[in-house]
N, C-alpha and C positions, 0 to 999 in steps of 0.2 A: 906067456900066452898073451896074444893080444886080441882088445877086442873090434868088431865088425864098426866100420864108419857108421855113424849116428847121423839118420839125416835129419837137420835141425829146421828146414824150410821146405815148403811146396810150394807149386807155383798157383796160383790162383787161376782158375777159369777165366774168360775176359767178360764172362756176365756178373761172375761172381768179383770181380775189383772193380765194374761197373756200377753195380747193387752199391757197394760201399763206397765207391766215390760218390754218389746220387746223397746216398746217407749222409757224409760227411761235410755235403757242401749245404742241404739242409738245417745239418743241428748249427753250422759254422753263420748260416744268414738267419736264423732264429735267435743265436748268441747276440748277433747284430742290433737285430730289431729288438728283442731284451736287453738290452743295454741304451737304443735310443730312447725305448718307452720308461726305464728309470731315469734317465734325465732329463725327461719332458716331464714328469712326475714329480722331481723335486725341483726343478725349473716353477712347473705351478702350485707345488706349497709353498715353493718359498714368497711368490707374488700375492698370493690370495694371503699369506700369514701377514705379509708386510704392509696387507692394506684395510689389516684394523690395527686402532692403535692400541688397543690390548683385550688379551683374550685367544686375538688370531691364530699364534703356533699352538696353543691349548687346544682349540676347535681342531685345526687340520692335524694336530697327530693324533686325537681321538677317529678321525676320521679316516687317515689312512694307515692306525695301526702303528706310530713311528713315534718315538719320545719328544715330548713337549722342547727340551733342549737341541735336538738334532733339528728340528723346523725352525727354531728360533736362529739357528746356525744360517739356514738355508735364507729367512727372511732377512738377518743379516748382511747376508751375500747378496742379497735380489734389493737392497738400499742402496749399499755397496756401488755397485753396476748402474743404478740407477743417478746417481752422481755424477759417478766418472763421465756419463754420458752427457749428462746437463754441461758441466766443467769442459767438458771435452767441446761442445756444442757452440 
């Protein structure tokens, strides 16, 4: 006995693959702009941590919530760069 073909797709409406393309390119330019806004973010802990000479990743991971080593990584990086620049210069 066999059985009846399964239909495994339907075709979408063109308002309803509209609706979800609108949706998709949404959360797809919001993924964006969350992801520039954490690297402007550790961009400026990592400067404002690099421009005390001690204390500063202490202060800014109490302040943005982020382990006092992960800022010290970041002021690090933000000396780092600040060299290569001078060097470079």
């Amino acid at each position: 006995m066999t059985s009846p073909a399964r239909m495994t797709r339907i075709a979408l409406s063109p308002a309803e693959a509209h609706e979800l393309d609108e949706l998709t390119r949404t959360v797809e330019d919001c993924a964006t702009a969350l992801e520039q806004a954490r690297a402007a973010l550790g961009n400026a802990a990592g400067r404002i941590a690099a421009s005390y000479e001690r204390g500063g990743p202490a202060a800014v991971a109490a302040q943005v919530g982020w382990s006092r080593q992960h800022v010290s990584t970041l002021a690090a990086d933000h000396r780092r760069e600040q060299h290569e620049q001078v060097d470079a210069a």
